[in-house]
C-alpha positions as CSV (number, residue, x, y, z in Angstrom):
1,X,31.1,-93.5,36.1
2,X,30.9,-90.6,33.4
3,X,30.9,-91.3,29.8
4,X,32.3,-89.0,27.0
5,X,30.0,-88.0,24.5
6,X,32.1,-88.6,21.7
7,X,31.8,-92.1,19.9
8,X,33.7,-94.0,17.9
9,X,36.9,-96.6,18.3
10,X,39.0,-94.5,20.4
11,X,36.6,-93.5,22.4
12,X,35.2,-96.4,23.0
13,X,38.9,-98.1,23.8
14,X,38.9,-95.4,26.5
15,X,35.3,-95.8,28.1
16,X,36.3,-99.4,28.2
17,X,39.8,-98.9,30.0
18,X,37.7,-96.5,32.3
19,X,35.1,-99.6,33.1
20,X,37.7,-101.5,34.1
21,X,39.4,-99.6,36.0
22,X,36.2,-98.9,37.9
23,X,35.1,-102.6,38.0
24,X,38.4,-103.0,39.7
25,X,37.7,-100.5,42.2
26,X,34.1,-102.0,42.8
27,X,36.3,-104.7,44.0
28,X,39.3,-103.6,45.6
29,X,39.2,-105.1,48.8
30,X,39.1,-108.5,47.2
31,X,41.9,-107.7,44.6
32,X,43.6,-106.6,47.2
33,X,43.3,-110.0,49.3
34,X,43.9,-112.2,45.5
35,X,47.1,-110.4,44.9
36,X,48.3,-111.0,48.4
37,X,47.5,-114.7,48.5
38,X,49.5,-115.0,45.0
39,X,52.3,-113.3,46.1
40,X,52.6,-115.1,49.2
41,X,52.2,-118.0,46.9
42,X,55.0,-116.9,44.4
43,X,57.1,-116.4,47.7
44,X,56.3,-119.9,49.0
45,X,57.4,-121.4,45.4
46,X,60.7,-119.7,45.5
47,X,61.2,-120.8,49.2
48,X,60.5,-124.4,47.9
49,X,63.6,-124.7,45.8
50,X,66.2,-123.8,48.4
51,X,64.3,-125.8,51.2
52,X,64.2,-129.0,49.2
53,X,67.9,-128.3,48.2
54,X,68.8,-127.4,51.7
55,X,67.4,-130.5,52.9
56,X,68.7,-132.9,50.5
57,X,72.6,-131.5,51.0
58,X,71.6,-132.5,55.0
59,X,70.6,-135.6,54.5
60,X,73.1,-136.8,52.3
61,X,75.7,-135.5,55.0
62,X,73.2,-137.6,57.4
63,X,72.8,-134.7,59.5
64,X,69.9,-134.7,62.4
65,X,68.8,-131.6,61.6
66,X,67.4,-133.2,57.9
67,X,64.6,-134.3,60.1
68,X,63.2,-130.7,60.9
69,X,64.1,-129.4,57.4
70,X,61.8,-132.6,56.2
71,X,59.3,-130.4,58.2
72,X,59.7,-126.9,56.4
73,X,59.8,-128.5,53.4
74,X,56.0,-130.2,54.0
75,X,55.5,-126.6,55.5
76,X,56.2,-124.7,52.6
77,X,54.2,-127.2,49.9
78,X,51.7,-126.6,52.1
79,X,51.2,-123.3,51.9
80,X,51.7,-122.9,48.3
81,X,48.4,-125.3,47.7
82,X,46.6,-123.7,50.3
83,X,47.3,-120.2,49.4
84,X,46.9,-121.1,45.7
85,X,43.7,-122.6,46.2
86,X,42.1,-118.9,47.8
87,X,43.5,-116.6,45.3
88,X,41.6,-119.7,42.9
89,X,38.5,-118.8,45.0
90,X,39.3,-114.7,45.3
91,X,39.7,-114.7,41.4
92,X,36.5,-115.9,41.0
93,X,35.0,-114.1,43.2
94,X,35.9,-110.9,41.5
95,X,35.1,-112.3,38.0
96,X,31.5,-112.4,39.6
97,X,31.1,-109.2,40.6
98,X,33.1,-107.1,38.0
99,X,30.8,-108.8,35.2
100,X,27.8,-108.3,37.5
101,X,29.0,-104.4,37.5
102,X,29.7,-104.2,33.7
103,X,26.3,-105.3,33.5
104,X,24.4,-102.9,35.9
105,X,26.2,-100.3,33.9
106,X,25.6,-101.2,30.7
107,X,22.2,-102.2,31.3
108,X,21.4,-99.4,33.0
109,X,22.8,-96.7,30.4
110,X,20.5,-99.1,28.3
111,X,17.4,-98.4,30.5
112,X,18.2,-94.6,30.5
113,X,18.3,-93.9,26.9
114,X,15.7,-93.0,24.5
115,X,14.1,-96.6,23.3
116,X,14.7,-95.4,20.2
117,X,18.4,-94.9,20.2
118,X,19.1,-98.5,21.6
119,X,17.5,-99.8,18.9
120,X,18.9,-97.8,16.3
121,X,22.5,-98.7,17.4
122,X,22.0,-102.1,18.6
123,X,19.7,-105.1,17.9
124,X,18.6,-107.1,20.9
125,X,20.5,-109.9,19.9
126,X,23.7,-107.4,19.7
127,X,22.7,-106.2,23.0
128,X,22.0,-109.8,24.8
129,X,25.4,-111.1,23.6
130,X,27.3,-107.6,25.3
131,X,25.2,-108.1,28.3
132,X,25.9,-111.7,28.7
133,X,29.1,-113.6,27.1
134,X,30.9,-110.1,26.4
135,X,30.3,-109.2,30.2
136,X,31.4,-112.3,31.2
137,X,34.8,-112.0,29.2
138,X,35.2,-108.5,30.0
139,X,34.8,-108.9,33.6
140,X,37.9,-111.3,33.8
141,X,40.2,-108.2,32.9
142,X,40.5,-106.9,36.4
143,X,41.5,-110.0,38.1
144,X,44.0,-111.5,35.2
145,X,45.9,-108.1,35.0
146,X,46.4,-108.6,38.9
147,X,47.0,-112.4,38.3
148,X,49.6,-111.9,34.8
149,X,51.5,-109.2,36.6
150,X,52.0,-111.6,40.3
151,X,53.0,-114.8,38.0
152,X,55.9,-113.1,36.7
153,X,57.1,-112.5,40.5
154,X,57.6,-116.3,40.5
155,X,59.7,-117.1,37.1
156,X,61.8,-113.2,37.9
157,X,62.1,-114.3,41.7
158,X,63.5,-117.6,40.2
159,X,66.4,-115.8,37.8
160,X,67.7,-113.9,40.4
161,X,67.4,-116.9,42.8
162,X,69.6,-118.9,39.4
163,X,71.9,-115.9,39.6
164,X,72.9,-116.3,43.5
165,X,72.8,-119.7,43.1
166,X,75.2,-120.6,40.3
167,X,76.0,-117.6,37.7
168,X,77.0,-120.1,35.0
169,X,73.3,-121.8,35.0
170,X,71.9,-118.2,34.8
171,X,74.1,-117.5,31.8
172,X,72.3,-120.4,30.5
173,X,68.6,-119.7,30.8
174,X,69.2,-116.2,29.8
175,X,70.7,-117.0,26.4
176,X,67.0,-118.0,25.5
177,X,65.2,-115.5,26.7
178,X,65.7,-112.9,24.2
179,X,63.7,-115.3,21.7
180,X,60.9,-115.9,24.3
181,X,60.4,-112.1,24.3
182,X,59.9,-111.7,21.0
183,X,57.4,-114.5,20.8
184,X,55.2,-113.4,23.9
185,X,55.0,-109.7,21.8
186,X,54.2,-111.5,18.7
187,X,51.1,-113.5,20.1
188,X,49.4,-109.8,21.7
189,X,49.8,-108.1,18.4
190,X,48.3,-111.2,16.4
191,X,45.5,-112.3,18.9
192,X,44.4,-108.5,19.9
193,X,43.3,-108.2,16.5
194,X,42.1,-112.2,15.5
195,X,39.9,-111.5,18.8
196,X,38.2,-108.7,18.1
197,X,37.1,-109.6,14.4
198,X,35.7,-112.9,15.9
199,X,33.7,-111.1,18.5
200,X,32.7,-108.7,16.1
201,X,30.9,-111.2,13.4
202,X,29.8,-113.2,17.0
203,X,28.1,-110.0,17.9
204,X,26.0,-109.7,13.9
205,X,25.7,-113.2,13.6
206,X,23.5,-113.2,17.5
207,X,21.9,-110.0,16.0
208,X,21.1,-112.5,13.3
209,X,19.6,-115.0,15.2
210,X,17.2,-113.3,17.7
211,X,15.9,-111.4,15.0
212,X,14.7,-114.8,13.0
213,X,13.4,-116.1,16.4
214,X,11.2,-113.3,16.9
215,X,10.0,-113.8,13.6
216,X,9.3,-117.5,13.5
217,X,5.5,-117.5,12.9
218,X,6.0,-115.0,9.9
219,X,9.3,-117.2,8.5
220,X,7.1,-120.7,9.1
221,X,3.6,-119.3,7.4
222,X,6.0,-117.8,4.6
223,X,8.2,-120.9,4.2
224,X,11.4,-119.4,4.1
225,X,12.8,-121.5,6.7
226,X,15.8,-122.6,5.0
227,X,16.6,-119.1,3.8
228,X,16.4,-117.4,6.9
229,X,19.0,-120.1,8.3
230,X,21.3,-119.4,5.5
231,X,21.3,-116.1,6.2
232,X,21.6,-116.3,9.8
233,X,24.7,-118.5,9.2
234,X,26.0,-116.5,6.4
235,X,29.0,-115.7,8.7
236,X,29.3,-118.7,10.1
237,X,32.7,-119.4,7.7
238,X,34.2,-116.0,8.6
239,X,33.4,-116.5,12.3
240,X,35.0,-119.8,12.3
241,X,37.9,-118.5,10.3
242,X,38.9,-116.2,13.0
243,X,38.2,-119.2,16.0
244,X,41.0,-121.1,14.0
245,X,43.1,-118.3,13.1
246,X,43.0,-117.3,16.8
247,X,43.4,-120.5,18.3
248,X,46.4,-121.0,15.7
249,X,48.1,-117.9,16.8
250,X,47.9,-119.4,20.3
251,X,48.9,-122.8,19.9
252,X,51.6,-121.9,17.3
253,X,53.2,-119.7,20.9
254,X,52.7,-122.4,22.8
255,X,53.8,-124.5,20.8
256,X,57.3,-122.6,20.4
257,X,57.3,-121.7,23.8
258,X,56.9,-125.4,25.4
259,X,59.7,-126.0,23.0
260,X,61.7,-123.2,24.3
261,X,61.5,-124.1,27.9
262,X,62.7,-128.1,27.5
263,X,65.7,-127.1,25.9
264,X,66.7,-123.8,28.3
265,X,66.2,-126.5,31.3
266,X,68.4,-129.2,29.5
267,X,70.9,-126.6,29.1
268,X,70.8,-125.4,32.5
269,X,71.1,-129.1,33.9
270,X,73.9,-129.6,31.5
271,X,75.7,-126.8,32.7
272,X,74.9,-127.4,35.9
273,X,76.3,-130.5,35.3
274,X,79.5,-129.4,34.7
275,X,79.5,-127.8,37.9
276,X,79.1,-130.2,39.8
277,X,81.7,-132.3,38.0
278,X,84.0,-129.1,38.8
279,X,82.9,-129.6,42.8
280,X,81.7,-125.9,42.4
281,X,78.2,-126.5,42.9
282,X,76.8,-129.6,45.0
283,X,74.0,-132.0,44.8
284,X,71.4,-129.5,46.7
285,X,72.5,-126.7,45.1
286,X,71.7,-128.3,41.5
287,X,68.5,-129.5,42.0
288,X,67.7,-125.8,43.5
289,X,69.1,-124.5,40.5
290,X,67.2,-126.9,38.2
291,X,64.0,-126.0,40.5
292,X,64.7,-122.6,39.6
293,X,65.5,-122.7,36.2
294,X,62.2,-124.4,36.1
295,X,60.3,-121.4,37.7
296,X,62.2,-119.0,35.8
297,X,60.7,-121.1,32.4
298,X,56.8,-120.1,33.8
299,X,57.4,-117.0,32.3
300,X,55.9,-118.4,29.2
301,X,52.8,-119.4,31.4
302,X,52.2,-115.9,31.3
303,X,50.8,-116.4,27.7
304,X,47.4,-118.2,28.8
305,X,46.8,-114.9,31.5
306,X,47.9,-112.9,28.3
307,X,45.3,-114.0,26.5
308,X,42.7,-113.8,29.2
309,X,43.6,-110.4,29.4
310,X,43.5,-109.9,25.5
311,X,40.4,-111.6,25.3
312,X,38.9,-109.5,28.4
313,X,39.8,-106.2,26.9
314,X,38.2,-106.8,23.3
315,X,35.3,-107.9,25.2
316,X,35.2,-105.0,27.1
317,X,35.1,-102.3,23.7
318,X,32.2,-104.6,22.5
319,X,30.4,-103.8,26.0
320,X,31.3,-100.2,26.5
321,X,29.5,-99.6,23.6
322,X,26.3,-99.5,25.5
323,X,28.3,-97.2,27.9
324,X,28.5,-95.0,24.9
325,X,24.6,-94.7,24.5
326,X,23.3,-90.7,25.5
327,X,21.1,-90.6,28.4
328,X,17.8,-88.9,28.1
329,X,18.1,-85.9,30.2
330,X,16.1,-85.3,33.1
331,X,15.7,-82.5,36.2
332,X,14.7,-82.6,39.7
333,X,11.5,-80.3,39.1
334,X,7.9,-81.6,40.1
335,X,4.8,-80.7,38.6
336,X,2.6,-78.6,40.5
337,X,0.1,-80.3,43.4
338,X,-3.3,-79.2,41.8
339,X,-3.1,-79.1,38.0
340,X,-5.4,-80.3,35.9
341,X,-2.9,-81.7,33.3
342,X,-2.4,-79.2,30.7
343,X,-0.3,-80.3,27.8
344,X,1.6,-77.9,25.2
345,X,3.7,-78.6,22.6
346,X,5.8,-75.5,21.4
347,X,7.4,-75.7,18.0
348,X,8.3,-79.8,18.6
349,X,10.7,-80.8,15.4
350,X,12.2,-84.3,15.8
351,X,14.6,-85.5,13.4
352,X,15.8,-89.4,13.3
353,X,18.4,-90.2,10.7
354,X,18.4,-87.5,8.9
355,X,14.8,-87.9,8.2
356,X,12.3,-85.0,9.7
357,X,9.3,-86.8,11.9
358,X,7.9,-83.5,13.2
359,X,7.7,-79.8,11.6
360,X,7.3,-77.6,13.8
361,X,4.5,-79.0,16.2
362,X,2.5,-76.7,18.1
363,X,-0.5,-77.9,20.3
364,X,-2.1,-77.5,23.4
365,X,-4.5,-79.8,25.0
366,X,-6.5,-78.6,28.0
367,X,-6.6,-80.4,31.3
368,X,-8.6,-83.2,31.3
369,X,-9.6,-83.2,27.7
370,X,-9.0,-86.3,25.4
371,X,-7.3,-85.6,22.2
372,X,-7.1,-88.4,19.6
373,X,-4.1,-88.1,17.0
374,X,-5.7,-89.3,13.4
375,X,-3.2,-89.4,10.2
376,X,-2.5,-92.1,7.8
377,X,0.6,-94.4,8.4
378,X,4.1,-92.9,8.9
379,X,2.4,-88.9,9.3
380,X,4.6,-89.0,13.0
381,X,1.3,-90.7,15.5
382,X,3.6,-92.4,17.5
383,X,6.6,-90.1,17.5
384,X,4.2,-87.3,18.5
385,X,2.9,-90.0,21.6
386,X,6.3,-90.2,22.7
387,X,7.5,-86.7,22.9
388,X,4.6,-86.2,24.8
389,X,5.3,-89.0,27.6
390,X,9.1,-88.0,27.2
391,X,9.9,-91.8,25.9
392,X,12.1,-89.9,23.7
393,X,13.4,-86.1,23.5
394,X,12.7,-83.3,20.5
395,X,15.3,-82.0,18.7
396,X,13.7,-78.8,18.8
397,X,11.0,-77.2,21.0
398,X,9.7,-78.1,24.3
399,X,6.8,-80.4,25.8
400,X,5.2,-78.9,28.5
401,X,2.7,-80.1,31.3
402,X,1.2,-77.8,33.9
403,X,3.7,-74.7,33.1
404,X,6.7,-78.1,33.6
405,X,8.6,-78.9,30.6
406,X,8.9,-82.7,30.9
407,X,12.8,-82.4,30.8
408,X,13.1,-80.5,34.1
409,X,10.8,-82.7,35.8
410,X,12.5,-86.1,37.8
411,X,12.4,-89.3,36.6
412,X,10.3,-90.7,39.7
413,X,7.8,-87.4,39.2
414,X,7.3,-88.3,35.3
415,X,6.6,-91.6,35.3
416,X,4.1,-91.0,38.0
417,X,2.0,-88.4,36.7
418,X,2.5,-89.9,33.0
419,X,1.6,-93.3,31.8
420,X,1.9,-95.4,28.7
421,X,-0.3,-98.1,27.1
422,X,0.9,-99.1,23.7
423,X,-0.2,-101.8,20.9
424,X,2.1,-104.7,21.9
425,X,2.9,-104.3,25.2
426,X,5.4,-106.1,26.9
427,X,4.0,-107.2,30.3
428,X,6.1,-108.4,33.4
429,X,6.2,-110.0,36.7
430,X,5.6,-113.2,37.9
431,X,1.8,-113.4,38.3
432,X,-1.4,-111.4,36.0
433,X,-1.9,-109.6,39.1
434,X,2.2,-108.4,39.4
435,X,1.9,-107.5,35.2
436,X,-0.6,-104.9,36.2
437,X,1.0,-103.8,39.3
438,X,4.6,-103.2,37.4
439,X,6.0,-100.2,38.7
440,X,4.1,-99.7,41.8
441,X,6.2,-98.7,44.5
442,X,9.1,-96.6,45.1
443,X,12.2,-97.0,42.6
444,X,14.3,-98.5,42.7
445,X,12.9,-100.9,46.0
446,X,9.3,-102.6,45.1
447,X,6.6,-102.6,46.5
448,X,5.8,-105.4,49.1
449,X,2.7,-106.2,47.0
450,X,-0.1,-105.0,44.8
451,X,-3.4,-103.8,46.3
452,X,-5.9,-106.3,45.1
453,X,-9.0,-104.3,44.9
454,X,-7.1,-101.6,42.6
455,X,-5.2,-104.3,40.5
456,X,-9.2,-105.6,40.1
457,X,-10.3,-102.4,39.3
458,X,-7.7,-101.7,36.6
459,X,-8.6,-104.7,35.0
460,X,-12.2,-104.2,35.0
461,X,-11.8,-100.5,33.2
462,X,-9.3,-102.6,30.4
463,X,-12.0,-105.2,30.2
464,X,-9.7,-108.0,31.5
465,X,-11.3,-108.8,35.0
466,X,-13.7,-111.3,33.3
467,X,-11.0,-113.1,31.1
468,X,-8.4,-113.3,34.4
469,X,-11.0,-114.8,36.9
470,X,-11.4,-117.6,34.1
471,X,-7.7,-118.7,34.1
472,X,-6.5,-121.6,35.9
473,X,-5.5,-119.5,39.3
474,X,-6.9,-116.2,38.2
475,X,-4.7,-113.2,39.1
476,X,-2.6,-115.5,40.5
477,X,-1.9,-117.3,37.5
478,X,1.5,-117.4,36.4
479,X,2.1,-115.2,33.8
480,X,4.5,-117.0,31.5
481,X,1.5,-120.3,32.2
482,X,-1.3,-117.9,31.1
483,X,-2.7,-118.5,27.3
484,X,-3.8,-115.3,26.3
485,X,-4.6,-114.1,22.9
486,X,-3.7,-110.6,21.3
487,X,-6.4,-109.0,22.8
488,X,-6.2,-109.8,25.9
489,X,-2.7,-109.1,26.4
490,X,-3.5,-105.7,25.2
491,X,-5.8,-105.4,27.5
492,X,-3.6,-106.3,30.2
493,X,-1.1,-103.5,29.3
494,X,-4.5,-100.8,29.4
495,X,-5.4,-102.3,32.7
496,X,-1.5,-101.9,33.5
497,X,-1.9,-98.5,32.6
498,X,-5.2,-97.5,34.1
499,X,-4.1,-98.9,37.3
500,X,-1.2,-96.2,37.3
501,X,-2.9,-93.3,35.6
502,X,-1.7,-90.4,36.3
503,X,-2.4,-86.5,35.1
504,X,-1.7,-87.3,31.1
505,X,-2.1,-90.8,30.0
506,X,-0.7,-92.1,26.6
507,X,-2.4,-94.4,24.3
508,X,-0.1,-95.2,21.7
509,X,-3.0,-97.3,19.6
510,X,-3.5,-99.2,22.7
511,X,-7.0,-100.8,21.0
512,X,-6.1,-101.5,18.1
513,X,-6.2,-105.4,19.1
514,X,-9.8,-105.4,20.6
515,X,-13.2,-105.3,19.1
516,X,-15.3,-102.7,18.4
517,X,-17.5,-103.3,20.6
518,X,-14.9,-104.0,23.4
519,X,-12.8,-100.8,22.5
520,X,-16.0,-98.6,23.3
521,X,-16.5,-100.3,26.7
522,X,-13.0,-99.6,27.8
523,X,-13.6,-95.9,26.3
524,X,-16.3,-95.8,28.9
525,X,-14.4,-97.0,31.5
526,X,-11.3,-94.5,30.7
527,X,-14.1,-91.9,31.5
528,X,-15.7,-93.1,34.5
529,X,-13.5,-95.3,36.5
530,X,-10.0,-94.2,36.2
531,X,-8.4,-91.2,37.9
532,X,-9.4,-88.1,35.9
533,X,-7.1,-86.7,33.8
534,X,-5.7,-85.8,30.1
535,X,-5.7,-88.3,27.3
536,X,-3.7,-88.2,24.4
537,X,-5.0,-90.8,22.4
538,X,-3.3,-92.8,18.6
539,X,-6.4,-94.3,17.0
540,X,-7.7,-95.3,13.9
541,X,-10.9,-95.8,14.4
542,X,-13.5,-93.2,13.6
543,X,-15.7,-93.9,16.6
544,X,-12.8,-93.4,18.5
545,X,-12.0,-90.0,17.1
546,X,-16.0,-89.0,17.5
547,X,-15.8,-89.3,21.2
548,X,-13.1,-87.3,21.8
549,X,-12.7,-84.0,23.3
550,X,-10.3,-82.8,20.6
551,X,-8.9,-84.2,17.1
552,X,-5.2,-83.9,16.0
553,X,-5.0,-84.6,12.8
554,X,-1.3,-85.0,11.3
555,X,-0.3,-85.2,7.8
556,X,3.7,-86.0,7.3
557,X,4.6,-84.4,10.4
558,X,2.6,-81.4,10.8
559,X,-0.4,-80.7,12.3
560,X,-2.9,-80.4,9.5
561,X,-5.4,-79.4,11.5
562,X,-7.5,-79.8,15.2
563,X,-10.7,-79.5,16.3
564,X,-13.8,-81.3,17.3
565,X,-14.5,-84.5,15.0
566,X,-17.8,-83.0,13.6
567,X,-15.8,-80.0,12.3
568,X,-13.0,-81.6,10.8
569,X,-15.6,-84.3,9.1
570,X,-16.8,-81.8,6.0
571,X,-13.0,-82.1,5.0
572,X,-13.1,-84.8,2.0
573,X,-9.1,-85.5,3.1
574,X,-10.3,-86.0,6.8
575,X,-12.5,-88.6,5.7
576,X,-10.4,-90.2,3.6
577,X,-7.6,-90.8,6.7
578,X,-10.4,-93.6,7.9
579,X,-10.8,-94.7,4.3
580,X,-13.1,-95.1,2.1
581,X,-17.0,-95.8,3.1
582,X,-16.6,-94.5,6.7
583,X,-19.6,-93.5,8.8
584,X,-20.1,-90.2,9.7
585,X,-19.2,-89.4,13.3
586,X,-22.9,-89.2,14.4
587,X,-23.3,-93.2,13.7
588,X,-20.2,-93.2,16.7
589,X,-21.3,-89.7,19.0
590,X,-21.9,-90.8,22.7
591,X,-24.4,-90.2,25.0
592,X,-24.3,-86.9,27.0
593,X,-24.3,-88.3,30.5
594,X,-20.7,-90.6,29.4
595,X,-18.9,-87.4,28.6
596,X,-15.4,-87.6,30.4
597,X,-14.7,-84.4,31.9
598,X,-12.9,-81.4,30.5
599,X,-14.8,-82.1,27.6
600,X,-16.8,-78.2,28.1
601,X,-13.4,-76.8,28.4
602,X,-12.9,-77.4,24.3
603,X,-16.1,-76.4,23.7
């Protein structure tokens, strides 16, 4: 499905009218089979009044052929249970798979954007609650339109069938129907809007909510406890407001409407009545016109589907929104068989609300060199990491790697020849073993299984194979069962990303968790046991920045400077990014035979 560009509340109305639509296509064939089954059914409950009538007038006359009618009549009741009970089961069925499909999309529009936008428009509790109860309200559209617009085949079927069989009753009924018009048109005005504030604060008030569960340990150690719930309830009253408001709009319709109905079929038997005083109508032919009159009153049944379909279409603007999210772009290019990894960065600028991250960046690392990126907090590390591994776009500029700027390449090429480790990294599969396999295999089918010798050796470079063989069913061991501490975790998102290094590998402060001692083993390792290639390195640490190829250094967005670390040390400033008492880079320098190569191509 293509999504306009433009945001905002019309536009998103219109993505979500265009989702379901599509959602209803994804499940066409079994809309198709629904609507049939309730229009047969509508067709068997109009049958049923003229049958039972039919039958009664025979065997009041004592006619033999009462007997047989008995028979159509148990016919007909039949089928109406039976064929109501599958469009029951078809409706479902297409609930099911138009939510699943609201949800593929949104959550794959999700997976496609730049991490940064997501979160900048969305909290993950806003997210979770379109992905899940939104999804699930949304995805009832499709099949209540169908079922709304076959229920009024049953009360419009039973009018005419009034009309043919006694005009008077008809008169009747249709004196009240003018009234029943109006209310129906008053309850989607009111509820439209009642519903969509309530999902609305829902939407802020789960925002709320995951937000204080990921920060439990700071809220307990702090003591705020009670504060944080008042604030996560501070909607609560308004949110409950609407609930009433909405369910008052609704029961005040039914209400009027269940009031509405009694009195048109009094009427209609009163009339009818009369008609049969008159001789003009018989004993059959009244209880098929009460019958009738009695389908004909459904129409205000409609107003449960109505709301269903109210509800459903609210829902769906709350989940289009992720529809709405840009998609990082990406080509079909791939990076040239041989090259040694070369990364430039031509006049990068990246601006995030309004605020300017990087001036201007220009930078070239050669092939196989590491580069650390030095700079005191907020001077743009991490946003220069992830320009690099195109996490997120520049808004000026271009990244390049082997003569390939990032954004032609295809999504399969870049994420295999460019890898991420970051500071808290989010680790997943079932087992340790699966955590540092993620994303082996061709997308979107996984692989059967991870090799174990290279999951082993991964986790030897991170300094985790040691740590994993002591847990309860080593690399076996469930992950969600392991107890792991900071550092180790960390390490299992290096080892994730050793094990698929690629040509340019990006550590986005991916140490900062381990020990000194530690964090120099794992240097080694980067060196000597993973695949060759470029490193673009955040750090902090000095020793860090003294074994590397090449320093960055940024200050507020802008390269300040690069060079070796030795050169940029007899700048007081430099210094002062590791603060104050720092050794000198020769306490850290390594020995010559653990250089990593490329390091004589920056020389």
């Amino acid at each position: 499905m293509t999504v306009p560009a433009p945001s905002g509340e019309a536009s998103t109305a219109r993505t979500a009218d265009r989702a379901l639509r599509a959602a209803a296509r994804h499940s066409a064939g079994r809309l198709a089979a629904a609507s049939a089954c309730s229009v047969a059914a509508a067709g068997a409950a109009l049958a049923e009044p003229a049958v039972l009538g039919h039958t009664l007038d025979l065997l009041l006359r004592q006619d033999p052929a009462g007997a047989r009618w008995i028979a159509w009549c148990a016919a007909v009741i039949a089928a109406e249970v039976l064929l109501d009970a599958a469009t029951a089961r078809l409706t479902g069925g297409v609930d099911a798979r138009s939510t699943a499909w609201l949800r593929r999309l949104g959550l794959g529009r999700l997976l496609r954007t730049a991490p940064h936008r997501a979160a900048a428009r969305h909290s993950p509790g806003e997210v979770s609650a379109r992905l899940t109860a939104q999804a699930t309200t949304a995805g009832a559209v499709p099949a209540a339109v169908v079922t709304a617009s076959v229920a009024l085949l049953a009360p419009l079927g039973g009018l005419v069938a009034l009309v043919l069989v006694d005009v008077w009753t008809a008169l009747a009924f249709l004196a009240g129907l003018p009234l029943l018009a109006v209310l129906l048109r008053a309850f989607a005005r009111d509820s439209g809007a009642s519903v969509s504030r309530y999902q609305e604060v829902q939407l802020d008030l789960a925002g709320r909510l995951v937000e204080a569960l990921g920060g439990a340990r700071t809220i307990a150690a702090a003591g705020t406890a009670a504060r944080e719930q008042a604030r996560v309830l501070a909607r609560l009253p308004e949110i409950g407001a609407e609930g009433r408001r909405t369910w008052r709009i609704y029961g005040a319709t039914v209400a009027r409407t269940g009031a509405l109905m009694p009195l048109l079929l009094y009427v209609v038997l009163g009339v009818g009545g009369v008609r049969l005083a008159e001789g003009a109508l018989g004993v059959g032919g009244l209880l098929a016109a009460v019958r009738y009159a009695g389908l004909a009153a459904g129409v205000g049944t409609v107003t449960g589907r109505l709301a269903a379909v109210v509800r459903g279409r609210a829902a769906a603007r709350r989940t289009a929104a992720l529809f709405e999210l840009p998609e990082l772009p990406q080509g079909e290019r791939r990076l040239p068989g041989s090259g040694p990894g070369t990364l430039e960065l031509c006049g990068v600028r990246v601006v995030r609300a309004g605020t300017v991250l990087l001036h201007d960046v220009d930078l070239r690392i050669p092939g196989g060199a590491t580069a650390v990126v030095v700079g005191r907090s907020g001077s743009g590390k991490t946003t220069l990491a992830a320009v690099a591994g195109r996490l997120t776009a520049c808004d000026a500029g271009r990244v390049v790697l082997d003569g390939v700027p990032l954004d032609e390449l295809s999504a399969e090429e870049l994420r295999r020849e460019v890898g991420h480790a970051f500071e808290r990294p989010a680790l997943f599969g079932g087992t340790v073993a699966d955590a540092i396999a993620f994303g082996d295999g061709p997308q979107p089918c996984p692989a059967p299984g991870p090799d174990p010798e290279a999951v082993r050796a991964a986790a030897r470079a991170a300094g985790a194979d040691t740590f994993v063989r002591r847990l309860p069913e080593g690399y076996d061991t469930a992950l969600e069962d392991a107890p792991l501490s900071g550092g180790e975790w960390q390490r299992l998102g290096l080892a994730r990303a050793f094990h698929r290094a690629g040509r340019l590998l990006v550590l986005d402060d991916a140490t900062s968790s381990l020990d000194t001692l530690t964090a120099r083993e794992v240097e080694r390792a980067l060196a000597r046991e993973v695949r060759p290639g470029t490193r673009l390195v955040v750090a902090h640490r000095v020793s860090s920045a003294a074994r590397a190829d090449l320093v960055v250094w940024l200050d507020a967005g802008r390269v300040r400077a690069t060079g070796t670390h030795a050169e940029l040390w007899r700048d007081p400033a430099y210094r002062a990014v590791f603060g104050e008492g720092t050794r000198s880079e020769t306490d850290a320098r390594p020995e010559p035979a653990t250089e990593p190569p490329g390091r004589e191509a920056v020389r």
